[in-house]
C-alpha positions as CSV (number, residue, x, y, z in Angstrom):
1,X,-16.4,19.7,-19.6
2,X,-14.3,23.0,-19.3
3,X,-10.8,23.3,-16.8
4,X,-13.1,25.0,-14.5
5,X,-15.7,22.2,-14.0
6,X,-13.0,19.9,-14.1
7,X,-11.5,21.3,-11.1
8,X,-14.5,21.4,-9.3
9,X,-15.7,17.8,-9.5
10,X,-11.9,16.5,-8.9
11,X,-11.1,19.5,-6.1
12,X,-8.2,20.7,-7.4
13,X,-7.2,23.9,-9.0
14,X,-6.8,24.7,-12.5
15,X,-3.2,25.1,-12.0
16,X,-2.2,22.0,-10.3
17,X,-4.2,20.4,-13.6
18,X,-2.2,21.9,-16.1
19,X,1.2,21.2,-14.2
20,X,0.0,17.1,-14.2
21,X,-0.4,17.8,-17.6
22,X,2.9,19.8,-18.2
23,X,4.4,16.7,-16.5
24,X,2.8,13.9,-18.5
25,X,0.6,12.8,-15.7
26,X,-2.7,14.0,-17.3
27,X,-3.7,13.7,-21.0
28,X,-4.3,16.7,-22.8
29,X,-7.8,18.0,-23.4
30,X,-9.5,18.1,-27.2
31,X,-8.8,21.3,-28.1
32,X,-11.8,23.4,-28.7
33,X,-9.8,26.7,-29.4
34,X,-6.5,28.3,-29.7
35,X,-6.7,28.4,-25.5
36,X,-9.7,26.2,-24.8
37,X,-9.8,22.1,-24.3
38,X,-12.7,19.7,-24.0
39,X,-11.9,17.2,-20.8
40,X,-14.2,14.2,-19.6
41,X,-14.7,11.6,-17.4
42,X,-11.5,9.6,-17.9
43,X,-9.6,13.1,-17.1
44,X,-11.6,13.3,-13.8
45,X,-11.0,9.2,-13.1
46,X,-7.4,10.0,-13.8
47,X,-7.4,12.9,-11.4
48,X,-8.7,11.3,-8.4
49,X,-6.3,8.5,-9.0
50,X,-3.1,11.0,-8.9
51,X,-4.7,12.5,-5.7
52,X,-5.3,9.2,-4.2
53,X,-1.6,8.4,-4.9
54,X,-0.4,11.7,-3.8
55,X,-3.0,12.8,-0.9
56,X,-2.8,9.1,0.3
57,X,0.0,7.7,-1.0
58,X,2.5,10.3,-0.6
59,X,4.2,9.9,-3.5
60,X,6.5,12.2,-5.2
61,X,5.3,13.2,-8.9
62,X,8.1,10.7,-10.2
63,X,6.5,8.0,-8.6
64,X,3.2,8.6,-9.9
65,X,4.4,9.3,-13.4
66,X,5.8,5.9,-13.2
67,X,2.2,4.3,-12.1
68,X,0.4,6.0,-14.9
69,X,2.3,4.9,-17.2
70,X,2.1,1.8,-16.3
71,X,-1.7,2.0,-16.3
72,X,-1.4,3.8,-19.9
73,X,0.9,0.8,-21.1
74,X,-1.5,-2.1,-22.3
75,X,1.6,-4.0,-22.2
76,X,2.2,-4.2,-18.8
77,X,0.3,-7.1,-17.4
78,X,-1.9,-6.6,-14.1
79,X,0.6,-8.9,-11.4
80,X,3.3,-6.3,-12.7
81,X,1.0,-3.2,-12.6
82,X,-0.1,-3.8,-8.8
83,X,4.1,-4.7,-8.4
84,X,4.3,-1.4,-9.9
85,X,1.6,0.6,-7.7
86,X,3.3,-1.1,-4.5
87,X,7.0,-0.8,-5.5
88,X,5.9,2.8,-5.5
89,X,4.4,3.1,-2.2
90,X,7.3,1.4,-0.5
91,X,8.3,2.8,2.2
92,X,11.7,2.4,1.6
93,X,14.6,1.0,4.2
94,X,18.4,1.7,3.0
95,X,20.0,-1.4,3.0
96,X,23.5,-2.0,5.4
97,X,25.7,-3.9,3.4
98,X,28.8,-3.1,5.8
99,X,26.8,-4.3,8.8
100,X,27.3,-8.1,9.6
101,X,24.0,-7.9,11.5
102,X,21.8,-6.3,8.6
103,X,23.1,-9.1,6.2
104,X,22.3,-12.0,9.0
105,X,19.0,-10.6,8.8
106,X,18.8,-10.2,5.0
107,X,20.0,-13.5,4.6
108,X,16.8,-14.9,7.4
109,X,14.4,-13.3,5.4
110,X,15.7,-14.5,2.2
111,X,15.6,-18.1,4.0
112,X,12.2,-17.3,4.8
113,X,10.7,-16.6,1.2
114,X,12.5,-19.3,0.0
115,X,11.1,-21.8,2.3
116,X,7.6,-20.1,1.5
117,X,8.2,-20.8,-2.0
118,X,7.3,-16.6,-2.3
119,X,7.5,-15.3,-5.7
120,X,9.1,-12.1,-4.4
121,X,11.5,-10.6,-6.7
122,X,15.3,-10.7,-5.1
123,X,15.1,-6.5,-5.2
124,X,11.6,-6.3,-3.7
125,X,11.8,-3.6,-1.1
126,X,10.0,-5.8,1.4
127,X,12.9,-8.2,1.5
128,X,15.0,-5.3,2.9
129,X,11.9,-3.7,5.3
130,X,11.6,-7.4,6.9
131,X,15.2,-7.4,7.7
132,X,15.6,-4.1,9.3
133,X,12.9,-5.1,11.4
134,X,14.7,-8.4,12.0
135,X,18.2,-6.7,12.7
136,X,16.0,-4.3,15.5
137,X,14.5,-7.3,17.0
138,X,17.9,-9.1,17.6
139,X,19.4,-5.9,18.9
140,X,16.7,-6.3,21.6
141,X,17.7,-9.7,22.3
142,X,14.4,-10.7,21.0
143,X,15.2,-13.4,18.5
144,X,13.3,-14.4,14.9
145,X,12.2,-18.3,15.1
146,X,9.9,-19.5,12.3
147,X,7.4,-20.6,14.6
148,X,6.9,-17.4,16.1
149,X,6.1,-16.1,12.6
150,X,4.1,-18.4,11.7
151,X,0.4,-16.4,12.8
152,X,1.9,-13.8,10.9
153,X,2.9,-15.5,7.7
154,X,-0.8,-17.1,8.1
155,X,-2.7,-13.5,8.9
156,X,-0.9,-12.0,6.4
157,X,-1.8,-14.7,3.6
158,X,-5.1,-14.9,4.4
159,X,-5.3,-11.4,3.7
160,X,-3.0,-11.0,0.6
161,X,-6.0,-13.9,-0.7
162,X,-8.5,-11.1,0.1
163,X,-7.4,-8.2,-1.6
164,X,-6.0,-9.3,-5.1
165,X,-9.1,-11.4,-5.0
166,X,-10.9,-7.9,-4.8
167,X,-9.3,-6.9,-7.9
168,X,-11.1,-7.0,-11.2
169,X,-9.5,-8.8,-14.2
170,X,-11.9,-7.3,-16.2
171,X,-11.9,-4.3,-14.9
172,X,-10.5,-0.5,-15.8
173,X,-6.6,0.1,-15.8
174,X,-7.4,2.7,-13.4
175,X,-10.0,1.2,-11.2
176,X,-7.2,-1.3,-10.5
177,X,-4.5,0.9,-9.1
178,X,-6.8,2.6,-7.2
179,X,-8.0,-0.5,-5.5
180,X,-4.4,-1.5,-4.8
181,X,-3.6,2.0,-3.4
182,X,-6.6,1.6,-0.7
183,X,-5.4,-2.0,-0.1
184,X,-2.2,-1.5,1.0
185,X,-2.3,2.2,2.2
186,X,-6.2,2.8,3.8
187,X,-6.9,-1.0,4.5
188,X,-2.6,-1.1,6.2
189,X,-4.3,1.4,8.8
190,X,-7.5,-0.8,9.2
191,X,-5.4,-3.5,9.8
192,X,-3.2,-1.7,12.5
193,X,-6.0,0.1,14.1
194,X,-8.2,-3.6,14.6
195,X,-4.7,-5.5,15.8
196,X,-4.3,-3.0,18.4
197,X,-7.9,-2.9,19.2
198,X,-7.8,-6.3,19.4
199,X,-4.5,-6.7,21.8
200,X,-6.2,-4.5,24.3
201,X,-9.3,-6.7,24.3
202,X,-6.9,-9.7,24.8
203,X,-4.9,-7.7,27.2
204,X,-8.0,-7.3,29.3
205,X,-9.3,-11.0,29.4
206,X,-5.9,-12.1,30.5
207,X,-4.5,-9.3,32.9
208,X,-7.4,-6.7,33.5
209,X,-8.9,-6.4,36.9
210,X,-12.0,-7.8,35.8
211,X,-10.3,-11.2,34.8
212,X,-8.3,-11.2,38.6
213,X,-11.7,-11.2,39.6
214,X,-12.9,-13.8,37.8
215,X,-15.5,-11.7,36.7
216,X,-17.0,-10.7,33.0
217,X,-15.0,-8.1,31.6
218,X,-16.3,-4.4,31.0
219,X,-19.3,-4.6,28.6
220,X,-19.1,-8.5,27.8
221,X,-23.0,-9.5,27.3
222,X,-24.2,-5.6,27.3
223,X,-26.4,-4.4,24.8
């Protein structure tokens, strides 16, 4: 296929394709001409990949270049290409060496894999995004006990089983990352979206009018 119908089936212009391709993001096209290139499919699968990753994602173009060529890299086996894909994603929390607090925290959630028996690298940026939300937690006098954690720990296992289960070991380079990247970015907002759903459905049973009342709340057995 031309540029042109290229740009139509992925929905982006002609110039943003030849700046991934400038950049080392997109494989060049066979070259038909002196100004002419062939594409196909595996430029347009490669395409909706680096618009997932940026569109979704929000990735800078460093970031993707470095999950592409991951994807390109036979070498790099599939546990460290997803590590690669979510490294990426982050979001990123600077640590607070200085701050006695931040490395109380670190040190919990450092505890915490350990007793987990996690194979979590000791840079993964999780480590650090746990402990800044540890370190706020203490600072509202709201302290971190195992036990409270552990429906979390549980949920969030039971989930991790879900979605690299979903993944294909068989499957294409690309189809994998682009699973990941829906996992932990479009499925992260499923998650939120049912939690909070869910707490206001709790909420209700326990402190709505309806359960003062003793009565059935709003909708409960309706069509």
């Amino acid at each position: 296929m031309k540029v042109s119908e290229l740009s139509d089936l992925s929905g982006l212009p002609v110039q943003t394709i030849k700046y991934y391709i400038r950049e080392g993001l997109l494989p060049k096209g066979a070259a038909t001409a002196a100004t002419r290139a062939e594409y196909d499919d595996r430029h347009l699968e490669r395409l909706r990949l680096i618009k997932a990753l940026r569109e979704v994602g929000d990735l800078p173009i460093a970031s993707v270049k470095r999950i592409v060529t991951a994807v390109d890299d036979d070498s790099v086996g599939l546990h460290d290409l997803l590590g690669t894909v979510q490294y990426a994603l982050g979001p990123r929390t600077e640590p607070h060496a200085e701050d006695s607090g931040w490395q109380a925290a670190r040190q919990d959630v450092d505890a915490i894999v350990a007793e987990l028996r996690w194979r979590v690298l000791p840079d993964a940026p999780t480590r650090d995004m746990l402990a800044q939300a540890f370190l706020a937690l203490r600072r509202l006098g709201l302290p971190i006990v195992l036990t409270q954690l552990r429906p979390y720990i549980e949920a969030a296992i039971l989930i991790a089983e879900h979605e690299v289960g979903a993944v294909s070991v068989e499957g294409e380079r690309g189809k994998t990352v682009q699973t990941a990247v829906a996992t932990n970015v479009l499925y992260e907002q499923v998650l939120i979206a049912l939690r909070r759903m869910a707490q206001e459905d709790v909420s209700a049973r326990r402190f709505g009018e309806a359960a003062d009342s003793g009565e059935p709340p709003h909708g409960a057995g309706g069509p």
